[in-house]
SEZA-7794 format. One line per field, with one value per residue: x, y, z of N, C-alpha, C, O, CB in turn; residue in one letter; chain. Coordinates in steps of 0.1 Angstrom, whole numbers, plus 2048, in hexadecimal, padded with zeros to 3 digits. Glycine has a CB too. Example, Ala and Ser with C-alpha at 12.3 -4.5 7.8 and 13.67 -1.06 7.14 Angstrom:
2
n_east <- 884 | 880
n_north <- 7C7 | 7EA
n_up <- 84E | 847
ca_east <- 87B | 889
ca_north <- 7D3 | 7F5
ca_up <- 84E | 847
c_east <- 884 | 881
c_north <- 7DF | 800
c_up <- 84E | 84F
o_east <- 88E | 886
o_north <- 7DF | 80B
o_up <- 855 | 850
cb_east <- 871 | 88D
cb_north <- 7D3 | 7FA
cb_up <- 85A | 839
rest <- a | s
kette <- A | A
//
This chain:
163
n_east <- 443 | 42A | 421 | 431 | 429 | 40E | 413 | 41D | 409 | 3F3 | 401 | 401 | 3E9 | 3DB | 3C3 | 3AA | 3AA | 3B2 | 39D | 3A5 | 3BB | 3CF | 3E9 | 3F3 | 405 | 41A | 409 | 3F9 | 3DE | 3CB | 3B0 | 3A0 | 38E | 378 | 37C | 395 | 3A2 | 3AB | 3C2 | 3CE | 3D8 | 3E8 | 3FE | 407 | 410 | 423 | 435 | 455 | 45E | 44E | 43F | 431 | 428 | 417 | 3FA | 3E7 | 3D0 | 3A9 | 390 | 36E | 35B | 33C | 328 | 30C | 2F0 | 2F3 | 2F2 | 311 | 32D | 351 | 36B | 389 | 3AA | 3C5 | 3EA | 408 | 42D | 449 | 463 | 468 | 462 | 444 | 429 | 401 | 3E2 | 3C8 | 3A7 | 386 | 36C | 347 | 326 | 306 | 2E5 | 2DD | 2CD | 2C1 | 2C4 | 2D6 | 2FA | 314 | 32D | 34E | 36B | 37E | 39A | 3AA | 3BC | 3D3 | 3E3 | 3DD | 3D9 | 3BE | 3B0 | 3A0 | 39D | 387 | 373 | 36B | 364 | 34D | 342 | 335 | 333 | 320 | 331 | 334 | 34B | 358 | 360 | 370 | 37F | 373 | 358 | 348 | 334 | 34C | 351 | 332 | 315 | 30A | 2ED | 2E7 | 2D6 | 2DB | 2F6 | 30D | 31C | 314 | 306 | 2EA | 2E4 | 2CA | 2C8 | 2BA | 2A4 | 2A4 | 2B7 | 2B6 | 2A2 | 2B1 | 2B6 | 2BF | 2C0
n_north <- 3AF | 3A8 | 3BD | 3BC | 3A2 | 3A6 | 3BD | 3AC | 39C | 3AC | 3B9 | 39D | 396 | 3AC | 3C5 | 3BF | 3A6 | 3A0 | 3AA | 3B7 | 3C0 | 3B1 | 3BD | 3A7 | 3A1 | 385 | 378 | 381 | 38D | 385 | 392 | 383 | 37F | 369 | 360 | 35E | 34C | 32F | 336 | 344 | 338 | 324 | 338 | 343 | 32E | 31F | 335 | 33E | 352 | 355 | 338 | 326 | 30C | 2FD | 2F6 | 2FE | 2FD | 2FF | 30F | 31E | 334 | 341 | 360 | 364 | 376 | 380 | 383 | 36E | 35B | 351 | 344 | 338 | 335 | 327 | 32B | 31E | 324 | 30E | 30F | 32B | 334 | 345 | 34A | 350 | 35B | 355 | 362 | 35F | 370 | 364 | 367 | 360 | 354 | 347 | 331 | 30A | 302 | 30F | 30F | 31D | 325 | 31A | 31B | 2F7 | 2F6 | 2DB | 2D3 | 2E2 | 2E3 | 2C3 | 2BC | 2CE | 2C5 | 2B0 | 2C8 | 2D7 | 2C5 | 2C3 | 2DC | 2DA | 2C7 | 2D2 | 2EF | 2F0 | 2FF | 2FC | 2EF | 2F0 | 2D9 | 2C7 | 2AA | 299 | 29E | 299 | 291 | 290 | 290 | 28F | 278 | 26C | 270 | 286 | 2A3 | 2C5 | 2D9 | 2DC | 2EE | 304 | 327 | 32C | 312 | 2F4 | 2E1 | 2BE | 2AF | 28F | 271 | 259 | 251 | 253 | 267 | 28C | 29F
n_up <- D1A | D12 | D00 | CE7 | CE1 | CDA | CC7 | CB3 | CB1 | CA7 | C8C | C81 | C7C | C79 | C87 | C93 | C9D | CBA | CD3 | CED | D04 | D22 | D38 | D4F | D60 | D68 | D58 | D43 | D2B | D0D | CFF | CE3 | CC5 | CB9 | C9C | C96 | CA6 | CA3 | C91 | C9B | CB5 | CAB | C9C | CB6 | CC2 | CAE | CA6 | CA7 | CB9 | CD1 | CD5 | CE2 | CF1 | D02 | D0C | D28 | D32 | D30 | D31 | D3C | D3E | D4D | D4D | D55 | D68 | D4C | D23 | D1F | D17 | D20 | D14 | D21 | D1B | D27 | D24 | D19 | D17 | D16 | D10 | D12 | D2A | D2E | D36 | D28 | D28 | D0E | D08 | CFE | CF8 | CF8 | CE7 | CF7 | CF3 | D06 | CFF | CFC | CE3 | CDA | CDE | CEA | CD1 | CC6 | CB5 | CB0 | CC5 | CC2 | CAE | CAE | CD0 | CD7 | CF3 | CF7 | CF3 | D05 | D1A | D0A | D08 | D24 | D26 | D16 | D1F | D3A | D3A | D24 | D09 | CE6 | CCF | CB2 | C97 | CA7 | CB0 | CC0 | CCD | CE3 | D0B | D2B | D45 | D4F | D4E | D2C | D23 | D38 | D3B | D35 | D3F | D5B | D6A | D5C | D6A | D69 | D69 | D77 | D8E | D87 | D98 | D97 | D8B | D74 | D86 | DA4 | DBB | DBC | DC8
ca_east <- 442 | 418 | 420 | 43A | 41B | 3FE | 413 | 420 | 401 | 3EF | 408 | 403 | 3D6 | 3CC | 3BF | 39D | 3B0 | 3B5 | 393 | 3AB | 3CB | 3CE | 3F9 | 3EB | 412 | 41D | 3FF | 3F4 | 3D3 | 3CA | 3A4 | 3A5 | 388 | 379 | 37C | 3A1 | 3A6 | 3B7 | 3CB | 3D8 | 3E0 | 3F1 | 406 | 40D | 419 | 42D | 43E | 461 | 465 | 447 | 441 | 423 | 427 | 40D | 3EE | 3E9 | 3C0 | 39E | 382 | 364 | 350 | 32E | 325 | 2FF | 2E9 | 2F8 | 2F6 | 317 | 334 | 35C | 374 | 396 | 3B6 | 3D5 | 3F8 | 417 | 437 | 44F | 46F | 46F | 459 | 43C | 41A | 3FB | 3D2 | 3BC | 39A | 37E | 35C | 33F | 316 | 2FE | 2D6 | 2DD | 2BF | 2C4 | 2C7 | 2E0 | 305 | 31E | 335 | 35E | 372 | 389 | 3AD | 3B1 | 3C5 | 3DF | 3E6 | 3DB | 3D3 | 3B2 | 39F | 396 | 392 | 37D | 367 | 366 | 35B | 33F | 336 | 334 | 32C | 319 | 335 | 335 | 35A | 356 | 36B | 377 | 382 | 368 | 351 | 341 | 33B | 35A | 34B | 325 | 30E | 30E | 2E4 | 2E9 | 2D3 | 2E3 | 306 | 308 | 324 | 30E | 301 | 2DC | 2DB | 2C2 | 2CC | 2B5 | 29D | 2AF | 2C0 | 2B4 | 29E | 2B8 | 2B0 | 2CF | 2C3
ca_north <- 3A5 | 3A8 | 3CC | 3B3 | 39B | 3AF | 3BF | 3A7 | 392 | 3B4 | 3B3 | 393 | 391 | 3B3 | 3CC | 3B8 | 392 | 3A5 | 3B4 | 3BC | 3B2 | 3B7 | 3B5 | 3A0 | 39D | 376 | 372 | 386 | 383 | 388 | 38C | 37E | 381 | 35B | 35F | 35F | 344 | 324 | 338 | 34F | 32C | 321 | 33A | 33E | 31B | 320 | 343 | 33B | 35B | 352 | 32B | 326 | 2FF | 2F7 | 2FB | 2F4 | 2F9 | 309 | 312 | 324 | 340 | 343 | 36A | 364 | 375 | 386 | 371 | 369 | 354 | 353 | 336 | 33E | 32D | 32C | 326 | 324 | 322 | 30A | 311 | 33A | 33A | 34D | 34F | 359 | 359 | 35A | 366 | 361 | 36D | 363 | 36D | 353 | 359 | 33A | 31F | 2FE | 2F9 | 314 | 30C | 326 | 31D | 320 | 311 | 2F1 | 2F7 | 2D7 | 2D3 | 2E9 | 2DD | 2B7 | 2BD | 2D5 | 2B5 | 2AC | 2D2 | 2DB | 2BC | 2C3 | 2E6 | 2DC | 2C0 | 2DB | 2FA | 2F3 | 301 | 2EF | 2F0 | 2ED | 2D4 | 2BE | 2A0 | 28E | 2A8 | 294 | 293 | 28C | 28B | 287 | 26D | 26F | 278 | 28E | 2AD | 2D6 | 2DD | 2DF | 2FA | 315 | 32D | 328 | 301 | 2F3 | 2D1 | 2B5 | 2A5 | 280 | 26E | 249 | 24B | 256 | 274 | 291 | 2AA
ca_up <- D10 | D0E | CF9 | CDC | CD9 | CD7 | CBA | CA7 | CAB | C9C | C81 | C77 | C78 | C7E | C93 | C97 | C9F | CC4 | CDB | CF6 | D0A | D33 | D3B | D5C | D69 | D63 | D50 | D37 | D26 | D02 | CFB | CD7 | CBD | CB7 | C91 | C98 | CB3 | CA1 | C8B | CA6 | CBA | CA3 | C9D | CC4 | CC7 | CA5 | CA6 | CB7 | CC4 | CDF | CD7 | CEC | CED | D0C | D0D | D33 | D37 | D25 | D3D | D39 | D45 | D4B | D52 | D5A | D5A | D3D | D1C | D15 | D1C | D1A | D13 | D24 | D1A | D2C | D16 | D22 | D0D | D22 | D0F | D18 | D37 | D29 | D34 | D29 | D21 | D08 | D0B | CF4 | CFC | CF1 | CE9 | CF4 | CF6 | D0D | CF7 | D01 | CD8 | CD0 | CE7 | CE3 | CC8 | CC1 | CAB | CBD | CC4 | CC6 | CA5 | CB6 | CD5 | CDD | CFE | CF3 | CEE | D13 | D1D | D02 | D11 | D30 | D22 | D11 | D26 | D46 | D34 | D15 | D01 | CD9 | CCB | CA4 | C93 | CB5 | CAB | CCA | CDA | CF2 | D15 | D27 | D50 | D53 | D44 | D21 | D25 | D3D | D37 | D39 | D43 | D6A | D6A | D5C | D78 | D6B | D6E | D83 | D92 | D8A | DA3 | D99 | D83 | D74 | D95 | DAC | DC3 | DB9 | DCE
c_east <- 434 | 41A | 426 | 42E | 414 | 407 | 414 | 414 | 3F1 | 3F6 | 406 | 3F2 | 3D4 | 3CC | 3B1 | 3A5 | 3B0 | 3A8 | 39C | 3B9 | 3CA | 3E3 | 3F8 | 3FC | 418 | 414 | 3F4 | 3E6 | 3CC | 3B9 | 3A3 | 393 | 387 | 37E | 38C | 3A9 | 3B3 | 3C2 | 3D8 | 3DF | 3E9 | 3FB | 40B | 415 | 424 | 43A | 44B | 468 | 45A | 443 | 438 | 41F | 41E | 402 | 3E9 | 3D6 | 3BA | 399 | 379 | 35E | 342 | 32A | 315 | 2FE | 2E8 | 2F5 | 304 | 326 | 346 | 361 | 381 | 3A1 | 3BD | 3E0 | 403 | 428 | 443 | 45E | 475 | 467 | 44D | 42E | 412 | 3EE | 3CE | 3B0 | 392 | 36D | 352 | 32F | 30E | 2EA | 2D2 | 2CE | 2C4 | 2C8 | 2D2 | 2EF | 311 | 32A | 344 | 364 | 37D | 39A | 3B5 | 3BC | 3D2 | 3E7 | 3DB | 3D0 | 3C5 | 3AB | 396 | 391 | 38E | 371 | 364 | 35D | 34B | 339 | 32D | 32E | 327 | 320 | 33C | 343 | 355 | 362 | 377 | 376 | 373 | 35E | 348 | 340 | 347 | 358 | 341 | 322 | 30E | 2FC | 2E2 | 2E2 | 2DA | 2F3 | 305 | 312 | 31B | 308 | 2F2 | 2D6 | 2D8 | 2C6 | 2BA | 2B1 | 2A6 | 2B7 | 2C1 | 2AE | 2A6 | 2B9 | 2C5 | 2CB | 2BE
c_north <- 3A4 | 3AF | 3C1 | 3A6 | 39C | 3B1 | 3B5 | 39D | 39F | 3B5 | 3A9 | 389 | 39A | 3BA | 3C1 | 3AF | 398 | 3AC | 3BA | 3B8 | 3BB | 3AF | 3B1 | 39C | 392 | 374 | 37C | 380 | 38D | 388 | 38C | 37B | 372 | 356 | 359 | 353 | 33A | 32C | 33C | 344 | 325 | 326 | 33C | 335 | 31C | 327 | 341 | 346 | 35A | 340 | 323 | 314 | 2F7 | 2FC | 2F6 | 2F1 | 303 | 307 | 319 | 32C | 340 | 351 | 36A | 36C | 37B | 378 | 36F | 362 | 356 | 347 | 33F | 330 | 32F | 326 | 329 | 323 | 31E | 312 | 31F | 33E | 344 | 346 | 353 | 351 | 35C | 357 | 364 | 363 | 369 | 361 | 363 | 35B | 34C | 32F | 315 | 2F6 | 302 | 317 | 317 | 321 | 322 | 319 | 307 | 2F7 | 2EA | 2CF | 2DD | 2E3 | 2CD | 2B6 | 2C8 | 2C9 | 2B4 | 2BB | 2D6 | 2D1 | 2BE | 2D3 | 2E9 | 2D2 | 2C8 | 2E8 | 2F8 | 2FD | 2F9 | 2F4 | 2E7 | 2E8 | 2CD | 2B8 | 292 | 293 | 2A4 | 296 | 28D | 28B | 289 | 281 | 275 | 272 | 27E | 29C | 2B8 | 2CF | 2E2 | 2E9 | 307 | 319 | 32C | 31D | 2FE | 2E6 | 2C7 | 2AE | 297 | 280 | 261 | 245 | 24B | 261 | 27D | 29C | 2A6
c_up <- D09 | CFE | CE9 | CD7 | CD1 | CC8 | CAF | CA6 | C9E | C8C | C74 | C70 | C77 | C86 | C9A | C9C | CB0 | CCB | CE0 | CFC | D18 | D34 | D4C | D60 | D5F | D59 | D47 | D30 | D1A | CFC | CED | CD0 | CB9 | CA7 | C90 | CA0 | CAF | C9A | C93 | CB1 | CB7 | CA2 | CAC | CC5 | CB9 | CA6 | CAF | CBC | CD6 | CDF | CE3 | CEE | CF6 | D0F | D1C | D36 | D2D | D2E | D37 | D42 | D47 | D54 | D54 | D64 | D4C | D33 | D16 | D1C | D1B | D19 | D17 | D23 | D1D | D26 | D25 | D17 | D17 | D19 | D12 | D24 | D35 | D2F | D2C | D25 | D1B | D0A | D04 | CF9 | CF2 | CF4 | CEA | CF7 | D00 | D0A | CFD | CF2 | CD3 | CDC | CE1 | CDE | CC6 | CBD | CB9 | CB9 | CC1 | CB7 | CA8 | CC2 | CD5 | CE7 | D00 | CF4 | CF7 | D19 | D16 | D04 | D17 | D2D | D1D | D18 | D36 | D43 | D28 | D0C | CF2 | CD5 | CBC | CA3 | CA1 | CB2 | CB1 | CD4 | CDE | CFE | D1E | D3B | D57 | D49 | D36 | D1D | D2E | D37 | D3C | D3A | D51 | D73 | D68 | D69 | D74 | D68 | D76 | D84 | D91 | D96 | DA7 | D8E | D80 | D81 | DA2 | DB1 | DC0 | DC6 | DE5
o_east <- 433 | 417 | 41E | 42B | 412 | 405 | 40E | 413 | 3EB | 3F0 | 407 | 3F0 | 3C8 | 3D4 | 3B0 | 3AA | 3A9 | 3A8 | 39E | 3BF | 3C6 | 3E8 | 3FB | 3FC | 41A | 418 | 3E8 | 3E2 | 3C8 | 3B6 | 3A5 | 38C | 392 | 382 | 38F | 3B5 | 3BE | 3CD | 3E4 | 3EA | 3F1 | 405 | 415 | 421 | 42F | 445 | 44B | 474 | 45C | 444 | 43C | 413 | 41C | 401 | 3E6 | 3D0 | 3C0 | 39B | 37B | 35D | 33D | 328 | 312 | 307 | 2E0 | 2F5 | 305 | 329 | 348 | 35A | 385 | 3A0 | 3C2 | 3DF | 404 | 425 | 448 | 462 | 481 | 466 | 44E | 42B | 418 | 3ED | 3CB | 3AC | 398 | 365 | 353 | 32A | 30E | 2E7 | 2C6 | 2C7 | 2CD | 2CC | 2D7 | 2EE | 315 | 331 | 345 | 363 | 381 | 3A1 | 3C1 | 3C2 | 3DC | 3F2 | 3CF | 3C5 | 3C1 | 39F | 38A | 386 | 392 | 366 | 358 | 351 | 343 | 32D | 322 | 324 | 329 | 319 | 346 | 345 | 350 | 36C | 383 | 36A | 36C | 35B | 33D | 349 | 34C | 360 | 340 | 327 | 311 | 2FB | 2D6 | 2E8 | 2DE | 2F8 | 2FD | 311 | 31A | 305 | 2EC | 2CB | 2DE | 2C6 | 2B1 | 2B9 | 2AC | 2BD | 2C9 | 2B0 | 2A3 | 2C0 | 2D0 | 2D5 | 2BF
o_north <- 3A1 | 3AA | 3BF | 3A4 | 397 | 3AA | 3B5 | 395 | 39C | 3B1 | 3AA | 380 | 39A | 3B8 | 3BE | 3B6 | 38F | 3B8 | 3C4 | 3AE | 3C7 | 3A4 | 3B9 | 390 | 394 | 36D | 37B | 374 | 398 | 37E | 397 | 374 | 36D | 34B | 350 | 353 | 33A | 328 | 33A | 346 | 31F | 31F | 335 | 336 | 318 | 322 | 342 | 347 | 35D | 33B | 31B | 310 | 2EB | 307 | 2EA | 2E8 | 30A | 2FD | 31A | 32A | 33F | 350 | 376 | 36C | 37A | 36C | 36D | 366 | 35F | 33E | 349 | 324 | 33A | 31A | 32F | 31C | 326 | 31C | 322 | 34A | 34D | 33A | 35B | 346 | 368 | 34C | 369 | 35A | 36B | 35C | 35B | 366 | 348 | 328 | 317 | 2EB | 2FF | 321 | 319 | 31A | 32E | 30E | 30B | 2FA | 2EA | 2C5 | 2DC | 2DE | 2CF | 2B1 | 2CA | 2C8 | 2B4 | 2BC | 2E2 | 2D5 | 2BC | 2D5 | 2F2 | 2D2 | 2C4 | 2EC | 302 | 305 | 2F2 | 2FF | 2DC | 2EC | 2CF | 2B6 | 289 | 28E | 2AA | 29C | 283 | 283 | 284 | 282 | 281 | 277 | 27F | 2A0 | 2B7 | 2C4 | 2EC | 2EC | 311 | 311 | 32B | 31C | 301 | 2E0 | 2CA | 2A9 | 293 | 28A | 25A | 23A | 244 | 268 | 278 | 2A1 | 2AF
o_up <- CFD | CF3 | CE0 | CCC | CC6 | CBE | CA4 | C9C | C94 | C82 | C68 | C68 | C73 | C90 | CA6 | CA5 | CB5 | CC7 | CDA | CF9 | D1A | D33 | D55 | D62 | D53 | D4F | D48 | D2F | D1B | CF5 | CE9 | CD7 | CB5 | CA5 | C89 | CA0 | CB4 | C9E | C92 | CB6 | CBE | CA5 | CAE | CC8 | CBC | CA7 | CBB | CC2 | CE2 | CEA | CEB | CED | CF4 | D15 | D1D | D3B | D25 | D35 | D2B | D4E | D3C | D60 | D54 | D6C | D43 | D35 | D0A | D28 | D12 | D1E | D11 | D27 | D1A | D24 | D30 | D0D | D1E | D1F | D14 | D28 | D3D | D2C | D24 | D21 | D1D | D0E | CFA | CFB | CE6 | CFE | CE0 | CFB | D01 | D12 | D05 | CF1 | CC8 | CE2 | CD6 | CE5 | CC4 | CC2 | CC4 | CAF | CBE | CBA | CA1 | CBF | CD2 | CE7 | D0C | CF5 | CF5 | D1E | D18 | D01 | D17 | D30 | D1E | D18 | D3B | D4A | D21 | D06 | CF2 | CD8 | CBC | CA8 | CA2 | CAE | CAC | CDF | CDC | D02 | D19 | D3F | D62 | D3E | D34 | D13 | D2F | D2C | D47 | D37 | D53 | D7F | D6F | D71 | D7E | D64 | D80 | D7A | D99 | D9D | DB1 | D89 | D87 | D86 | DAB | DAA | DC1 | DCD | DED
cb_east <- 444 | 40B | 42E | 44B | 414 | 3F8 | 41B | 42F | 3F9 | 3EF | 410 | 40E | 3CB | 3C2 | 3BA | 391 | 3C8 | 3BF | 388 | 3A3 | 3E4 | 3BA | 40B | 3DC | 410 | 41C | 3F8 | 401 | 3C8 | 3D5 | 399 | 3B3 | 38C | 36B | 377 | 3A2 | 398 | 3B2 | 3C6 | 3CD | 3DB | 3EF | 406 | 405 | 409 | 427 | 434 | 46F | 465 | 435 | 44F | 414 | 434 | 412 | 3E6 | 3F6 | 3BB | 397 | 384 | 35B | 350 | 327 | 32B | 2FA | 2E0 | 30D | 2ED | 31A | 32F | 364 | 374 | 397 | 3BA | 3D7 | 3FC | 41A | 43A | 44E | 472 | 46E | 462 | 43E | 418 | 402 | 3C9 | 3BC | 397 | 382 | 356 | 343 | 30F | 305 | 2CB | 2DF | 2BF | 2B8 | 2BB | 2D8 | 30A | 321 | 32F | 367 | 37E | 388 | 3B4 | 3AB | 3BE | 3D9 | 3E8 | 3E7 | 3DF | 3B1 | 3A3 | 3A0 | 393 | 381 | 366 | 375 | 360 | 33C | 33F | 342 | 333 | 309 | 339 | 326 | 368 | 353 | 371 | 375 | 393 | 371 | 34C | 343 | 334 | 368 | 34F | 31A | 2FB | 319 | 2DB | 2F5 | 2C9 | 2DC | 30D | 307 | 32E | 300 | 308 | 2D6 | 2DE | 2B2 | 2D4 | 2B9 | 28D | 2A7 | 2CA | 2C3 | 29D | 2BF | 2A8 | 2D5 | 2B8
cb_north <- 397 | 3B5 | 3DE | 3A9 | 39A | 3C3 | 3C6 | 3A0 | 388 | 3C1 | 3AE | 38A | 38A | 3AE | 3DF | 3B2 | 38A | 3AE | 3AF | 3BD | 3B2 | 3A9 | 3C2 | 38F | 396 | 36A | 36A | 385 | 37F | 37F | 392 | 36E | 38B | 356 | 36C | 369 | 33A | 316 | 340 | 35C | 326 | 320 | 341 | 339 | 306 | 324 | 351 | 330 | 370 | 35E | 32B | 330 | 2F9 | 2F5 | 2F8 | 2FE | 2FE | 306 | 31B | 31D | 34B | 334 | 374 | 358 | 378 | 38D | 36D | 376 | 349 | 35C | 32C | 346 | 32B | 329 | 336 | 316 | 330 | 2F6 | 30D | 348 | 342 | 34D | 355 | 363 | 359 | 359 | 370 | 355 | 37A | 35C | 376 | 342 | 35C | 33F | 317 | 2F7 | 2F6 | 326 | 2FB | 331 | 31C | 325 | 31D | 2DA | 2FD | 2D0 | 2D6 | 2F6 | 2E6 | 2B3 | 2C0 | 2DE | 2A3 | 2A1 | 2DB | 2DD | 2B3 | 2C2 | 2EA | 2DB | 2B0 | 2DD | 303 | 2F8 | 306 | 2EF | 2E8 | 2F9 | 2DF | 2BD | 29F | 284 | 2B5 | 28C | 294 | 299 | 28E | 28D | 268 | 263 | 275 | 28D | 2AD | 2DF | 2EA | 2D0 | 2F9 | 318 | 33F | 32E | 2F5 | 2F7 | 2D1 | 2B1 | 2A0 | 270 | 272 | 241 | 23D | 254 | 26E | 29A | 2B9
cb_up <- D17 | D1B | D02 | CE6 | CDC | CE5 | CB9 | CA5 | CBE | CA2 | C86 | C81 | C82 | C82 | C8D | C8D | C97 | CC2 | CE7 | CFD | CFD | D41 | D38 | D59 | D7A | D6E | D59 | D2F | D35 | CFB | D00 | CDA | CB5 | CBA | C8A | C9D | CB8 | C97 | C83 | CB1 | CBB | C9B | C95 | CCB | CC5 | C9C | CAD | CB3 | CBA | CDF | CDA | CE2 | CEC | D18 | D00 | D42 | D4B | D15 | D4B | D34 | D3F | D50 | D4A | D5D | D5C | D3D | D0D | D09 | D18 | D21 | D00 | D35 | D12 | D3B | D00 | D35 | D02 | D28 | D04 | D0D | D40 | D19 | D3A | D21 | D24 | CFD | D0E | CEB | D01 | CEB | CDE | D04 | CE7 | D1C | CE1 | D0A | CCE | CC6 | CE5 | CEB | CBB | CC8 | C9D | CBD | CD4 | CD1 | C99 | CBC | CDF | CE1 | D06 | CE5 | CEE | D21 | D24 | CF5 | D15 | D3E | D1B | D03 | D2B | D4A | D33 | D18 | D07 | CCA | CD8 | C9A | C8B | CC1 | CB0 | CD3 | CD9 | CF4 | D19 | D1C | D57 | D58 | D49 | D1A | D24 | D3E | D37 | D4E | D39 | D73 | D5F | D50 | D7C | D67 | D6D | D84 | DA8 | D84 | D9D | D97 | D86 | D74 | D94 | DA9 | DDC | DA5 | DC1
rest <- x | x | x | x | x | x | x | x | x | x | x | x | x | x | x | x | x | x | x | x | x | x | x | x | x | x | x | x | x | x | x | x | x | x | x | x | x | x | x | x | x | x | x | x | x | x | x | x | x | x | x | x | x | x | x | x | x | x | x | x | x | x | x | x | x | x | x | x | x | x | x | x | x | x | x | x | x | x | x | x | x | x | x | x | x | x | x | x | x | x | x | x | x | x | x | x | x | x | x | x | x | x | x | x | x | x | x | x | x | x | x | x | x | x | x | x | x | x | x | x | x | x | x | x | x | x | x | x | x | x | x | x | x | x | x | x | x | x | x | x | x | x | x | x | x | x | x | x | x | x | x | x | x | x | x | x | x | x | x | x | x | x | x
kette <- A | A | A | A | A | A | A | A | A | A | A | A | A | A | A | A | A | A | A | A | A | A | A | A | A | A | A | A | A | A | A | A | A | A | A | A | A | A | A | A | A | A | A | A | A | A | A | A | A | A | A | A | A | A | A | A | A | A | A | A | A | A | A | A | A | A | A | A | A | A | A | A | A | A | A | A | A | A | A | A | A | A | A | A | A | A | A | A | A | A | A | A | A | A | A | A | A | A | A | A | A | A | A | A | A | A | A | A | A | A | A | A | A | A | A | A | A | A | A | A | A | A | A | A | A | A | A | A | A | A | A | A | A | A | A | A | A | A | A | A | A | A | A | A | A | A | A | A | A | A | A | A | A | A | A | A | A | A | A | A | A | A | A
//
């Protein structure tokens, strides 16, 4: 099923729209070029020969000490039983002023909203064009992202011993 994808999603963006694809069994996984992301979501969730209508989670990567990060998406398409993930890596020089950036999905699916929060409230990943990208489970001054592998836990917190 991966092999019917891959092409018709080449087909229909490109040889570039595609880094790579892994046929991972049940779950298949599409590493997908960021330039490409909403469009290619879109059609996913559109195309009713795959119909990709659930977007069930987004996570993040943090490969430290390398600089650079991934955003993984997992789809599922309930009406044909379909699996699958997209991948998107990306280059950070990890600043504290420059957050690695990708367009939001969440004009696609709905449900993008809160994990693309929890993404950037956890990993310091910015999602261009999100309707509310805030944080979404620590304080809202809260310094870093306490997901990445090279944040250091704060002494306190408002005078409150953390460590």
């Amino acid at each position: 099923m991966i092999e019917k994808i891959v092409e018709d999603i080449k087909n229909t963006f490109g040889e570039d729209c595609l880094v790579r694809y892994e046929d991972a069994g049940l779950q298949p996984v599409l590493s997908v070029n960021p330039s490409y992301l909403v469009q290619l979501c879109a059609w996913l969730r559109d195309n009713p020969y795959y119909h990709f209508d659930f977007l069930s989670n987004i996570t993040a990567v943090d490969y430290y000490p390398e600089p650079r990060f991934a955003v993984v998406y997992n789809l599922a398409s309930l009406p044909f039983q379909y699996q699958l993930t997209l991948r998107v890596e990306l280059d950070n020089d990890r600043s504290s002023d420059h957050l690695p950036e990708l367009p939001s999905v969440s004009s696609v699916w709905r449900t993008a909203d809160w994990h693309e929060r929890e993404a950037f409230d956890l990993m310091g990943v910015f999602f261009n064009d999100h309707p509310d990208l805030r944080r979404i489970l620590m304080p809202d001054d809260w310094q870093g992202f306490p997901l990445r592998k090279d944040y250091e836990d704060p002494e306190e917190y408002h005078g409150i011993p953390i460590k």
